[in-house]
C-alpha atoms as an extended CHARMM CRD file, in Angstrom:
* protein
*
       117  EXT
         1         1  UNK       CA             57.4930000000       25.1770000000       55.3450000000  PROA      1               0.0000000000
         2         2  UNK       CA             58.6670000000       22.9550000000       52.2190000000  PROA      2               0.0000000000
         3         3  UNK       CA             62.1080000000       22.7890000000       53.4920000000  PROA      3               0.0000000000
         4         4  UNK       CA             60.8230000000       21.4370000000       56.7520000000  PROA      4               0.0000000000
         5         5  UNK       CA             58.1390000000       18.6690000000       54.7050000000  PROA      5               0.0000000000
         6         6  UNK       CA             61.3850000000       17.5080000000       52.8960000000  PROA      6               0.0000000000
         7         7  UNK       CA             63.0860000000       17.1090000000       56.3090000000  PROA      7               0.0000000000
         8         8  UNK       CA             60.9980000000       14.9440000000       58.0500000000  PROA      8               0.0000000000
         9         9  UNK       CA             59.9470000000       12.8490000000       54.6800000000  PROA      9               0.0000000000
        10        10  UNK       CA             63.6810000000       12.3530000000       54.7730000000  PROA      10              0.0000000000
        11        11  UNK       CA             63.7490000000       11.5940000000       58.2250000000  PROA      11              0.0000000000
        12        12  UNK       CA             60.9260000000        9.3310000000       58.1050000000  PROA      12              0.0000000000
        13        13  UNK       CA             62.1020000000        7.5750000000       54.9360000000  PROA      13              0.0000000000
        14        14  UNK       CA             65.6270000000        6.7640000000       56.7120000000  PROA      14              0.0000000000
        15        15  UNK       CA             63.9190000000        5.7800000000       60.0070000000  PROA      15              0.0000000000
        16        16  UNK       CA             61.7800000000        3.1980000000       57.8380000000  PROA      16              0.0000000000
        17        17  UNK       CA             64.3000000000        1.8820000000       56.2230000000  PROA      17              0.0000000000
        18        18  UNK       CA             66.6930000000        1.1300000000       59.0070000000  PROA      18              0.0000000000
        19        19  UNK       CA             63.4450000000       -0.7500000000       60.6630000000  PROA      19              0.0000000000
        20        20  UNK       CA             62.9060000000       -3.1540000000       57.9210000000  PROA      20              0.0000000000
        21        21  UNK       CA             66.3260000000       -3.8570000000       57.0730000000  PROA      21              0.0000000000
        22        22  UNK       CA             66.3390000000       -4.7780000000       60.9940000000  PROA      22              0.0000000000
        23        23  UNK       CA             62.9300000000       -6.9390000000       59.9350000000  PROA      23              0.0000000000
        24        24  UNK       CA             60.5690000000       -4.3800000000       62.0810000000  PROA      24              0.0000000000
        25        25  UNK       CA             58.0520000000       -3.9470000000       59.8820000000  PROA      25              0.0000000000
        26        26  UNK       CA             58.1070000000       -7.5040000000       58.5030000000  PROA      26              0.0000000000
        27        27  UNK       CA             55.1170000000       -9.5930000000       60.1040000000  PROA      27              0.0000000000
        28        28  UNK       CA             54.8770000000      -13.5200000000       61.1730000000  PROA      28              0.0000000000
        29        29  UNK       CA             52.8530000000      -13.9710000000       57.7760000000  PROA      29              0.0000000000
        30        30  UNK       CA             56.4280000000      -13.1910000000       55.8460000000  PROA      30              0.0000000000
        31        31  UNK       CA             58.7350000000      -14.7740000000       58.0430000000  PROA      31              0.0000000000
        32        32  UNK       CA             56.8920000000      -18.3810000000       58.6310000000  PROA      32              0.0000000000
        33        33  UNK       CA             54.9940000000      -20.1480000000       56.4230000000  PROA      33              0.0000000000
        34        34  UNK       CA             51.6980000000      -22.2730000000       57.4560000000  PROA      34              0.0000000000
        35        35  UNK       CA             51.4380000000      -25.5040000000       58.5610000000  PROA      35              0.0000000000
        36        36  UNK       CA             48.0530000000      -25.8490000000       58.9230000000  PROA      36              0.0000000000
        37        37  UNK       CA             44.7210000000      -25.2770000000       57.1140000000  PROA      37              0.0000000000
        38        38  UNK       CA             43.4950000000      -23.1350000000       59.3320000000  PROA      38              0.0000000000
        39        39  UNK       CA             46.9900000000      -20.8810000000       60.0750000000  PROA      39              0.0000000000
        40        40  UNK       CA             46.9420000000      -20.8580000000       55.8330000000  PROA      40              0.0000000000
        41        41  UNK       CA             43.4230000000      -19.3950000000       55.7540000000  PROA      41              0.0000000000
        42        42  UNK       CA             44.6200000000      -16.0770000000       57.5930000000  PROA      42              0.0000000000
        43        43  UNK       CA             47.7080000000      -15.4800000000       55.3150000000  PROA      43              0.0000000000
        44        44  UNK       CA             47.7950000000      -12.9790000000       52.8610000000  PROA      44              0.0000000000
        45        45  UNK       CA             47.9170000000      -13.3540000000       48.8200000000  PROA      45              0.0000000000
        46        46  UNK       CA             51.1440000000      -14.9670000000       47.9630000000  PROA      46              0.0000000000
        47        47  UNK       CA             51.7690000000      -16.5270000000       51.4330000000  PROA      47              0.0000000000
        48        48  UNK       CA             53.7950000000      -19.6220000000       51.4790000000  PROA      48              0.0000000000
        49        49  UNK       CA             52.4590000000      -23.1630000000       52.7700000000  PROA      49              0.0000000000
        50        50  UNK       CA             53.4130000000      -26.3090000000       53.7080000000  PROA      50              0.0000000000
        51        51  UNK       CA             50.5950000000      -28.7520000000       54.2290000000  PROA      51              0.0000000000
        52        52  UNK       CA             50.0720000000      -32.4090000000       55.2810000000  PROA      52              0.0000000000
        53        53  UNK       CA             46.8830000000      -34.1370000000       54.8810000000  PROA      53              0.0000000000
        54        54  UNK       CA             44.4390000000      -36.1400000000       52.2980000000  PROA      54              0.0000000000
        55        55  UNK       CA             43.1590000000      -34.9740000000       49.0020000000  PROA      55              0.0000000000
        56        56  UNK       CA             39.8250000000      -36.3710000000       49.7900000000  PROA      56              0.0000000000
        57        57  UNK       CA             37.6730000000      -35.6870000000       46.0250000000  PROA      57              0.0000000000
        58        58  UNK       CA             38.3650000000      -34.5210000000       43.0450000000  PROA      58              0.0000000000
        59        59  UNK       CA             35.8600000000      -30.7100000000       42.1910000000  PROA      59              0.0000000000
        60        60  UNK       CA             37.6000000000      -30.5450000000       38.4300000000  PROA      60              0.0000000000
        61        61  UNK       CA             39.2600000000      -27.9320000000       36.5680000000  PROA      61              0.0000000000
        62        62  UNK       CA             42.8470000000      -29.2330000000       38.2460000000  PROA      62              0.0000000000
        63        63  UNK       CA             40.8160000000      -28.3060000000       41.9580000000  PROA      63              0.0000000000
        64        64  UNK       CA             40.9220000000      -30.5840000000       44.9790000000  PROA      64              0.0000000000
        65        65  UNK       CA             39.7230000000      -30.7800000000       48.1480000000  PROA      65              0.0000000000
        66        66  UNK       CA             42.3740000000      -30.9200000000       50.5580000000  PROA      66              0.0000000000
        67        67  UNK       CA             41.8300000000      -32.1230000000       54.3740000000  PROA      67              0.0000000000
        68        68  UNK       CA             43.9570000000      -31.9760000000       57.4100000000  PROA      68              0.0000000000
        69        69  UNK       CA             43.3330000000      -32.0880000000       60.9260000000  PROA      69              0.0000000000
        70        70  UNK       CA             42.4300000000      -28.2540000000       60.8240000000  PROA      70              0.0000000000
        71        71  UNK       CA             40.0810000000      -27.8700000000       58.4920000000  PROA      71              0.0000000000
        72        72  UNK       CA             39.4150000000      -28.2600000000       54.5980000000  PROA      72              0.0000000000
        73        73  UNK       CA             40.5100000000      -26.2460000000       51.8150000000  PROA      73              0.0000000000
        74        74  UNK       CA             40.5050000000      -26.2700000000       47.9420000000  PROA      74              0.0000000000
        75        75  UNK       CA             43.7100000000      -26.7620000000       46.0350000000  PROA      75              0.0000000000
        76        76  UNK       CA             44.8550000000      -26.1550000000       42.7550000000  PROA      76              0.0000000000
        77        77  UNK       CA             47.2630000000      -28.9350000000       41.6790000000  PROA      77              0.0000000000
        78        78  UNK       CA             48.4730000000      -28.5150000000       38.0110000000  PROA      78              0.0000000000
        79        79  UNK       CA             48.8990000000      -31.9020000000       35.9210000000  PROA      79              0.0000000000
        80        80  UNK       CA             52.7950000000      -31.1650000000       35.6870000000  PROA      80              0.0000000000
        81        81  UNK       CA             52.7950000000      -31.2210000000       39.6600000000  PROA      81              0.0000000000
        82        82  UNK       CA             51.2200000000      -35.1490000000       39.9160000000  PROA      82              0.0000000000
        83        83  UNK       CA             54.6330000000      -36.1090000000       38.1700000000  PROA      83              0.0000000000
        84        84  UNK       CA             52.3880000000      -39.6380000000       37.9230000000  PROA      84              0.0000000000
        85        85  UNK       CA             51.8900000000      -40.0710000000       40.9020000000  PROA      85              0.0000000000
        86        86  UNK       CA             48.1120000000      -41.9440000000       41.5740000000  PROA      86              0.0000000000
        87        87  UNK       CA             47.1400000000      -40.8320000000       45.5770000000  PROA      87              0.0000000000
        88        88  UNK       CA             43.9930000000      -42.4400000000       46.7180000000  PROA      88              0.0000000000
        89        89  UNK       CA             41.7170000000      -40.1910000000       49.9160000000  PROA      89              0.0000000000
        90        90  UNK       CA             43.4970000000      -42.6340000000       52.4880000000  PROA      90              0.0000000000
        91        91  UNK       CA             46.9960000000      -41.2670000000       51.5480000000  PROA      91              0.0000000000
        92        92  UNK       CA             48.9900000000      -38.8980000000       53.2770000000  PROA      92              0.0000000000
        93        93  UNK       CA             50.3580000000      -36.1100000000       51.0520000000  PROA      93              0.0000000000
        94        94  UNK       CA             52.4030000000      -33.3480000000       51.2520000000  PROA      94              0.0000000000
        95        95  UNK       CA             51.6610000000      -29.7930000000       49.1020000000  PROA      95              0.0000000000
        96        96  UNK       CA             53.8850000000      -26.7600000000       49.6440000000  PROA      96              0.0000000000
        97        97  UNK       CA             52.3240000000      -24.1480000000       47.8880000000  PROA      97              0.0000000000
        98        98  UNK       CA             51.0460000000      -20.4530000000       47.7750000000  PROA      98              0.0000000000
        99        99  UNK       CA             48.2670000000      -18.9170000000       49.0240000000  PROA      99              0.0000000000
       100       100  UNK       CA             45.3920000000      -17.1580000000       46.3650000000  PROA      100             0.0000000000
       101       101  UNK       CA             43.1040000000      -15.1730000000       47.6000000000  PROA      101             0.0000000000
       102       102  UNK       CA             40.2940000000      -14.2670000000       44.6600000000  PROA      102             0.0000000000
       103       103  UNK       CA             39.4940000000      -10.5400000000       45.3540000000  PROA      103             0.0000000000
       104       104  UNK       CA             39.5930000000      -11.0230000000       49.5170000000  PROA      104             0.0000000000
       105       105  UNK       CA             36.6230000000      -14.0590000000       49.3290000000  PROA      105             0.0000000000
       106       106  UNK       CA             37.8120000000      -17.3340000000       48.8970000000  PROA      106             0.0000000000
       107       107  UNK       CA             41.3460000000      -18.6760000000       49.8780000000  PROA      107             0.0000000000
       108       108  UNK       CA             42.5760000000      -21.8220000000       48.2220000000  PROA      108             0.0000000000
       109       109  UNK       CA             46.2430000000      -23.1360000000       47.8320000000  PROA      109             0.0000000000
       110       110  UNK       CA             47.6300000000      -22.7920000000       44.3910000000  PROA      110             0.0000000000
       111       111  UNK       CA             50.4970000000      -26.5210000000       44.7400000000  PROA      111             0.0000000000
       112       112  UNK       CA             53.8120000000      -26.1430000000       43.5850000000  PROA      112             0.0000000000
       113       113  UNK       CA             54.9730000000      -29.7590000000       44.6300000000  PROA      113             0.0000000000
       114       114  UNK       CA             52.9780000000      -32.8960000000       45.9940000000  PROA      114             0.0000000000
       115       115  UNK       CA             54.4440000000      -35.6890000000       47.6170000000  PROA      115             0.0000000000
       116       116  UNK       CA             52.8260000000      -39.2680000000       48.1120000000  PROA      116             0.0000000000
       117       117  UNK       CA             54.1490000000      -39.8690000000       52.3940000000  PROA      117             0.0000000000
C-alpha cells in the first residue's frame, strides 16, 4: 500500500512538473499584466499593472485616487516615485505597479514608477 502512495505521488509530482514547465498550470493573471482599472481589480496579490489615467485628489498618507476610463482605484505612490514631478487632475499619467490586496477586501495599486504623458 505505501509502495504504491509513493508511486503515484511520484507520478503525480513528475506529471506536474512537466505541465508548468510547459506553462499549464500558469494562468492569464501571471502571464499578462493589466491595463485597466477594472482588469487590475480581479488580479491577485502581487499582480503586475500598467495603468494610464488621472490622479484626480490627493486621500494622504502617500494615497491617491487614480481614474481611468474603467473605473477608479486608490494608489500608493511613494515620495521617491514623484522624482519632482508636479501632475495636476487634467494630466495624463502613467503608473506600472503591483497589485495589494489587504486581507482579500480592498485592492489598491502599490506605484513603482509614474510618468507625466
Amino acid at each position: 500500500m505505501m509502495k504504491k502512495f509513493f508511486s503515484l505521488s511520484a507520478l503525480f509530482f513528475f506529471l506536474s512538473t512537466a505541465a508548468f514547465a510547459q506553462g499549464g498550470f500558469v494562468g492569464p493573471s501571471a502571464t499578462s499584466e493589466a491595463k485597466t482599472i477594472v482588469e487590475a481589480k480581479d488580479l491577485p496579490d502581487d499582480a503586475r499593472v500598467t495603468l494610464q489615467g488621472n490622479i484626480v485628489r490627493a486621500l494622504g498618507d502617500e494615497k491617491y485616487l487614480f481614474r481611468d476610463k474603467t473605473g477608479e482605484i486608490v494608489v500608493e505612490i511613494d515620495d521617491e516615485i514623484w522624482r519632482g514631478q508636479t501632475v495636476e487632475p487634467r494630466d495624463a499619467v502613467e503608473i506600472r505597479g503591483e497589485i495589494d490586496r489587504d486581507w482579500g477586501f480592498s485592492v489598491e495599486i502599490e506605484a513603482d514608477t509614474l510618468k507625466k504623458l
